[in-house]
N, C-alpha and C positions, 0 to 999 in steps of 0.2 A: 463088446462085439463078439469074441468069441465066445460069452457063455449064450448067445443068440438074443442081446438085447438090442434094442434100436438106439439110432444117434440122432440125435438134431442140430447141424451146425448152423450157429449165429453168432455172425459176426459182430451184431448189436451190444453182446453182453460178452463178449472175448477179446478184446481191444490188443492184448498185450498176449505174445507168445510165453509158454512157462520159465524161460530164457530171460524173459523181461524184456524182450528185443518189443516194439508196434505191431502189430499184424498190418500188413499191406490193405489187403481188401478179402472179401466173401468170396470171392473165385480162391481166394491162398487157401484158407479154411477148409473150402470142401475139396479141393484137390487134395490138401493134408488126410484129411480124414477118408477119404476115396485110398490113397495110395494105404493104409492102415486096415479098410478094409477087407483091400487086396492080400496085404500080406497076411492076415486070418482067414484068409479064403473064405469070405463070407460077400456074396452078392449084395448089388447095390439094389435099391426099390425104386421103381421108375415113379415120376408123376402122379400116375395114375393109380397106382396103387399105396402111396404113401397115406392121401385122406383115409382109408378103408380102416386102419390102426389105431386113427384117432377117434373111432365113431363109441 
């Protein structure tokens, strides 16, 4: 994220925290990665503009 690459968080293929602790749920994940975000001061992509990256 800070050299301006994108994230994808899924909880499908992330099961286990690097800790080795479970991950909870998809909400844990992108809050995690949301709060990491922030701390690089780098904006999240709404909805609507996430597909337009993938084309």
């Amino acid at each position: 994220m800070e050299l301006g690459g994108h994230v994808r968080v899924g909880f499908e293929n992330a099961i286990v925290e690097a800790s080795g602790k479970p991950a909870i749920s998809n909400a844990e994940r992108v809050a995690m990665v949301a709060d990491i975000a922030a701390t690089v001061r780098r904006p999240l992509m709404d909805s609507a503009s996430a597909p337009l990256i993938l084309e």
